[in-house]
KOLMAR-709525 format. One record per residue (C-alpha): residue number from 0; x, y negated, z negated. Coordinates in steps of 0.05 Angstrom, whole numbers. Last residue first. Layout:
BEGIN
{pt NUM,{X,Y,Z}}
...
This chain:
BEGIN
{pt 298,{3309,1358,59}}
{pt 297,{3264,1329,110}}
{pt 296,{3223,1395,121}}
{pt 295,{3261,1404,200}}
{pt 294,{3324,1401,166}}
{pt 293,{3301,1457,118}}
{pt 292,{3278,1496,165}}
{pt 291,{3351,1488,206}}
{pt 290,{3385,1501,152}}
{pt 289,{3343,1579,144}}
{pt 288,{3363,1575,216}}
{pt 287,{3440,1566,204}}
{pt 286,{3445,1612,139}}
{pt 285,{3402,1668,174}}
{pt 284,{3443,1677,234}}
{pt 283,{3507,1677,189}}
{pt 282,{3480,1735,145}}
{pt 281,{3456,1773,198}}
{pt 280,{3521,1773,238}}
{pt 279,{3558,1783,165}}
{pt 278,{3513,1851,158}}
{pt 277,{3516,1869,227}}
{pt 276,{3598,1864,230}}
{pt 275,{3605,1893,159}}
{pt 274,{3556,1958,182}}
{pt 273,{3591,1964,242}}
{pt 272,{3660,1963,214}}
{pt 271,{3648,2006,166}}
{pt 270,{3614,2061,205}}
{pt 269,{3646,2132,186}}
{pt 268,{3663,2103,106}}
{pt 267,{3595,2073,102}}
{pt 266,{3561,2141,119}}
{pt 265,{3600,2170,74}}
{pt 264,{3583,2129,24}}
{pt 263,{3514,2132,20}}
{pt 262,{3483,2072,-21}}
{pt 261,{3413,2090,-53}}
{pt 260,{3439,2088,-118}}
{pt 259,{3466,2023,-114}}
{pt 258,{3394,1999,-99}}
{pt 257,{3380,2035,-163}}
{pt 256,{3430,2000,-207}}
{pt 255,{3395,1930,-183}}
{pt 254,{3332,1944,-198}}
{pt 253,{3351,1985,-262}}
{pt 252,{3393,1908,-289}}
{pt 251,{3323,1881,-276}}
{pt 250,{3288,1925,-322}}
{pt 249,{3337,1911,-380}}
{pt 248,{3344,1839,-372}}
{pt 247,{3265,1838,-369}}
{pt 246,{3257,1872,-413}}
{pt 245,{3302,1822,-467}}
{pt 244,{3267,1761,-430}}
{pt 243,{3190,1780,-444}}
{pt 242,{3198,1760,-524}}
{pt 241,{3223,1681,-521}}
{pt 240,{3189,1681,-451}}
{pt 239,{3122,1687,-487}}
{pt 238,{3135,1647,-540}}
{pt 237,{3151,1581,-495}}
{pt 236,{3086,1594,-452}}
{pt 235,{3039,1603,-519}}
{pt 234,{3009,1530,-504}}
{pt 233,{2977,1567,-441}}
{pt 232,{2984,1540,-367}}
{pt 231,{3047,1581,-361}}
{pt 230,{3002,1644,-377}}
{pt 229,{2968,1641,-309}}
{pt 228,{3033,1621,-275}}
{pt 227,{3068,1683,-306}}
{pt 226,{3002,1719,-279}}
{pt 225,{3016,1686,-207}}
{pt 224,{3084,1710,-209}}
{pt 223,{3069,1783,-235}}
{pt 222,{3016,1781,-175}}
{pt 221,{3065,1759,-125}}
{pt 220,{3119,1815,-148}}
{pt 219,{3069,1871,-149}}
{pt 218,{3060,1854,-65}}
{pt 217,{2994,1841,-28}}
{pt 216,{2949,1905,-6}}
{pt 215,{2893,1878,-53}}
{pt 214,{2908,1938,-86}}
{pt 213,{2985,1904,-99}}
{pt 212,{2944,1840,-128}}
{pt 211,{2907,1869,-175}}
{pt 210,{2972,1925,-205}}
{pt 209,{3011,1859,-206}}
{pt 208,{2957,1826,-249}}
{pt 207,{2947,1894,-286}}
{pt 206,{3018,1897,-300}}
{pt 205,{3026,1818,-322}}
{pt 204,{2968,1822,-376}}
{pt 203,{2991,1884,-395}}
{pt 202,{3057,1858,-414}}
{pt 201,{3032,1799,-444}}
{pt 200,{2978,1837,-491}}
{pt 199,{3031,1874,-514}}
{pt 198,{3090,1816,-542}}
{pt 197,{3027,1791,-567}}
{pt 196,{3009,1855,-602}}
{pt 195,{3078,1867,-631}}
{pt 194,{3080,1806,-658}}
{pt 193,{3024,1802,-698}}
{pt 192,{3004,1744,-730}}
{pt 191,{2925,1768,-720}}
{pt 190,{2910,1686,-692}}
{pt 189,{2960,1700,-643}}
{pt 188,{2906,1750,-601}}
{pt 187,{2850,1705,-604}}
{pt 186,{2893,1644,-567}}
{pt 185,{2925,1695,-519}}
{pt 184,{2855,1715,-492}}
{pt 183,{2830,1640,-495}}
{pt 182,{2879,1619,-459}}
{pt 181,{2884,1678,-401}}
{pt 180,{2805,1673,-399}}
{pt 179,{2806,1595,-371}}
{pt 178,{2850,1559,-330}}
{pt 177,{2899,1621,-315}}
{pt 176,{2838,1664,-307}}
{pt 175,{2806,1622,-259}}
{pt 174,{2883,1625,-225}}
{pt 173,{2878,1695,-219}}
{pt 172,{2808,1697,-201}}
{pt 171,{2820,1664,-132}}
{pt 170,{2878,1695,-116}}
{pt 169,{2837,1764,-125}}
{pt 168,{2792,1735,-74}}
{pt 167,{2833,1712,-27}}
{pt 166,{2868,1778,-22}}
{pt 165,{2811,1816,-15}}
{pt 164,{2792,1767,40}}
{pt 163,{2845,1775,79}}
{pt 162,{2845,1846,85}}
{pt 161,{2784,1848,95}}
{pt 160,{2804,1802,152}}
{pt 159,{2858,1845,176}}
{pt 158,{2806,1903,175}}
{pt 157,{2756,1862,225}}
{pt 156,{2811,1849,268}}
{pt 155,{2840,1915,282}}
{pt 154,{2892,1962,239}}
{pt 153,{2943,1981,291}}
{pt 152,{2929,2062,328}}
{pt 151,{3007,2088,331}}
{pt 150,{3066,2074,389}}
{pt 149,{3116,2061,341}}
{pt 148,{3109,1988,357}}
{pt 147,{3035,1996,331}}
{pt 146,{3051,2029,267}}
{pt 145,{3096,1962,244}}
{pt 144,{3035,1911,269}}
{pt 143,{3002,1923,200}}
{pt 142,{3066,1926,156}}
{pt 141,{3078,1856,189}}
{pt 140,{3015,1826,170}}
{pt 139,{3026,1853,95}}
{pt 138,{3102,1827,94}}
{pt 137,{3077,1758,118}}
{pt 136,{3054,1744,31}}
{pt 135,{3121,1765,7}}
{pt 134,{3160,1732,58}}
{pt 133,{3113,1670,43}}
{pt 132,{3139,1670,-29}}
{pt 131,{3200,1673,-11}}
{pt 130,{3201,1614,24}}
{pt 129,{3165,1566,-33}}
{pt 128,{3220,1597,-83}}
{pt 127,{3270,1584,-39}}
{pt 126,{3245,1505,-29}}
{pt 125,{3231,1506,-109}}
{pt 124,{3307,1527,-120}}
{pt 123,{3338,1476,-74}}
{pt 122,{3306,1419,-100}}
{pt 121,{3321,1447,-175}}
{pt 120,{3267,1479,-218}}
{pt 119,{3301,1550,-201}}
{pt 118,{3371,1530,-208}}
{pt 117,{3389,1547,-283}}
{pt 116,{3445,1586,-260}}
{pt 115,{3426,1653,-283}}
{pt 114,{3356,1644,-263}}
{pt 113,{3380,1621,-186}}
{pt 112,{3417,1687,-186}}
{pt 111,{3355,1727,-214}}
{pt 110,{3318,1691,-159}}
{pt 109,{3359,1704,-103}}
{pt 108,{3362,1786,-119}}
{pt 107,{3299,1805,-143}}
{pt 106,{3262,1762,-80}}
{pt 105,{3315,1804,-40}}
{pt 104,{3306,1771,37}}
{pt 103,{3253,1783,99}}
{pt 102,{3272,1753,165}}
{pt 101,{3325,1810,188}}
{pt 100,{3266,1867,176}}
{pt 99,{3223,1833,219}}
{pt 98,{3268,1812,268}}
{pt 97,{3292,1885,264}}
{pt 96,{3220,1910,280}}
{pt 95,{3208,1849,346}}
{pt 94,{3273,1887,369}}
{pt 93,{3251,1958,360}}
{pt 92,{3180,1945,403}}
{pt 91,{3215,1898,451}}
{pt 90,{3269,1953,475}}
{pt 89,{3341,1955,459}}
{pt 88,{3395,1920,505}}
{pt 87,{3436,1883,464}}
{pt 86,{3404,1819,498}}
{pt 85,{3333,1851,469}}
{pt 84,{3372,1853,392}}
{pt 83,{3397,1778,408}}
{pt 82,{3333,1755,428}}
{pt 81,{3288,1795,368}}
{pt 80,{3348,1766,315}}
{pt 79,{3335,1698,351}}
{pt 78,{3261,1700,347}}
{pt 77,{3245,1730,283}}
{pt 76,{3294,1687,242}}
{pt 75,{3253,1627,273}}
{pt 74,{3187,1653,260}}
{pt 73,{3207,1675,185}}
{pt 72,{3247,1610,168}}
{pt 71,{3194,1569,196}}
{pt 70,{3140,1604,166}}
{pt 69,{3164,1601,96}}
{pt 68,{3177,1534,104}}
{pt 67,{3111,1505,141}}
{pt 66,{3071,1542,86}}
{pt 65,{3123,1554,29}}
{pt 64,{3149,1491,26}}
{pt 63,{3082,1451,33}}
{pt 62,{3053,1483,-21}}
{pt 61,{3119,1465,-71}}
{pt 60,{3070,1412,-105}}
{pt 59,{3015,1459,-116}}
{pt 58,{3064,1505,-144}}
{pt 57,{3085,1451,-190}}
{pt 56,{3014,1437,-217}}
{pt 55,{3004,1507,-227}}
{pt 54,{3061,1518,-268}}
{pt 53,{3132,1539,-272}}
{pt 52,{3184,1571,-324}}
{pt 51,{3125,1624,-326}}
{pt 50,{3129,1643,-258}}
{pt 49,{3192,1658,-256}}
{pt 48,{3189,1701,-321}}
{pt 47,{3130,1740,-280}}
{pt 46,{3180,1745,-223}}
{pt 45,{3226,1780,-263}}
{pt 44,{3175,1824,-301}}
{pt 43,{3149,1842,-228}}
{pt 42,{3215,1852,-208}}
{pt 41,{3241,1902,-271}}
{pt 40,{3181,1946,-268}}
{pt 39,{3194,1954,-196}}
{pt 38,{3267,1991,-218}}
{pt 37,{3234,2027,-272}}
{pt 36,{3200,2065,-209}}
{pt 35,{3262,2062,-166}}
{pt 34,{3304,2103,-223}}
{pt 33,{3243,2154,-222}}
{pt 32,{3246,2161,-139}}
{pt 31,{3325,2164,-157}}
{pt 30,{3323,2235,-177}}
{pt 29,{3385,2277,-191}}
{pt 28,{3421,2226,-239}}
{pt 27,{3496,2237,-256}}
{pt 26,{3505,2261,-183}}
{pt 25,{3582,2229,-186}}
{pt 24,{3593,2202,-110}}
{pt 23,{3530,2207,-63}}
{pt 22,{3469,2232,-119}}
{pt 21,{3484,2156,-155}}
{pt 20,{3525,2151,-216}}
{pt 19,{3577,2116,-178}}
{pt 18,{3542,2071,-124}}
{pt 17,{3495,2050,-186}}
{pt 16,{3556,2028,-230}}
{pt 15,{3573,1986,-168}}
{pt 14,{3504,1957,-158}}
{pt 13,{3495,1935,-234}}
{pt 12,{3569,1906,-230}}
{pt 11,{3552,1873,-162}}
{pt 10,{3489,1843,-204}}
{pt 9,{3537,1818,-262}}
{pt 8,{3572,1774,-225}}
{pt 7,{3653,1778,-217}}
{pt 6,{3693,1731,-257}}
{pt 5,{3748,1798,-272}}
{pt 4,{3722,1805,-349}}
{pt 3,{3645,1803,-323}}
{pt 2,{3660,1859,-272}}
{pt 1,{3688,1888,-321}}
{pt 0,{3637,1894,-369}}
């Protein structure tokens, strides 16, 4: 509340009342694995209301945006944090880690600002949609090479193509399931006039999609996207963001007051200027080659 009265948005409220219930300043709530739970409840429903303001036909039309976008901004972000990090002095293993982490962005974060805008069907939405939905996609590869920098056995070919395939596969019968059994499964269900049990079967429908494509060792946020795709081809799509959106206020809003949670302020207070010189180092890196992808893609 006043964050809203003093023009400031609501997700720096969400992280600020984190910060201050959080076990480093007021220790109102002693367990923040249970906050981070509710907390990935709230992204897949987010990305699942992403998905169903679009469709099939426009993610086929954004392909090219998150192929040679997405791995633009990645391999590019990867490079020059990697160069800068091995100027610094550290070795290759923990450089090639912080381009890693450096590349990667808050799908939560951009797209609930983009959502509160009304942004996400612009140009500039679809081309950060396309991107961030390669970061969630490369995460798996790099979670694969992470144990070899630390010196640990890697994953070898034949399981990063099991890999591969898994996730192919459940792809696959997500969107056979957004042409065919999601329709028909929402069709039977609003013939009973019950509210409650649509409002139900959506949920589930988006849990067990994330819950498919997290086993596949993909992210819960890419399978609530491609299940709000699957239900976005479905004359309920309208109805169905009519009920989700009240959850997924509340859900998101935990995201966002756990990561506040997490924030140690002591350990801000002793390193302030490091941590503000790294973050807006990272920040300006980032804007310029993210540009520079987007140069390179004619827009």
């Amino acid at each position: 509340w006043l964050c809203n009265r003093l023009r400031v948005p609501a997700i720096v409220g969400f992280l600020l009342s984190g910060t201050l219930a959080g076990l480093h300043v007021l220790g109102l709530v002693s367990s923040v694995e249970e906050v981070e739970d509710l907390a990935e409840i709230g992204v897949v429903l987010l990305l699942f209301t992403i998905g169903l303001e679009f469709s099939l036909r426009r993610m086929v039309q954004i392909g090219r945006l998150v192929v040679v976008g997405g791995a633009l901004q990645v391999g590019l972000t990867i490079a020059a944090i990697g160069a800068l990090s091995r100027a610094s002095g550290l070795p290759g293993p923990e450089c090639l880690f912080l381009g890693f982490l450096a590349s990667l962005s808050s799908t939560a974060i951009v797209l609930k600002v983009l959502q509160e805008r009304g942004e996400v069907d612009s140009p500039h939405g679809r081309a950060l949609l396309g991107i961030l939905i390669f970061q969630d996609i490369i995460v798996v590869p790099m979670m694969l090479v992470t144990p070899q920098l630390g010196g640990k056995a890697i994953v070898g070919a034949s399981g990063l193509l099991w890999l591969l395939a898994k996730a192919i596969v459940v792809v696959g019968l997500m969107l056979l399931a957004a042409r065919w059994a999601v329709p028909a499964l929402l069709y039977q269900v609003a013939r009973t006039r019950s509210r409650e049990l649509f409002l139900l079967t959506i949920v589930i429908t988006c849990l067990v999609a994330a819950r498919a494509t997290y086993a596949a060792g993909l992210s819960l946020a890419l399978g609530a996207f491609l299940a709000g795709l699957a239900v976005s081809e479905s004359e309920y799509s309208h109805h169905t963001l009519g009920g989700i959106l009240p959850l997924r206020d509340i859900f998101t809003s935990f995201f966002f007051i756990s990561m506040g949670m997490l924030l140690d302020l002591s350990y801000l207070g002793g390193h302030l200027l490091w941590v503000l010189g790294v973050a807006a180092g990272v920040m300006v890196v980032k804007a310029l080659l993210a540009t520079i992808a987007a140069l390179l893609l004619g827009l």
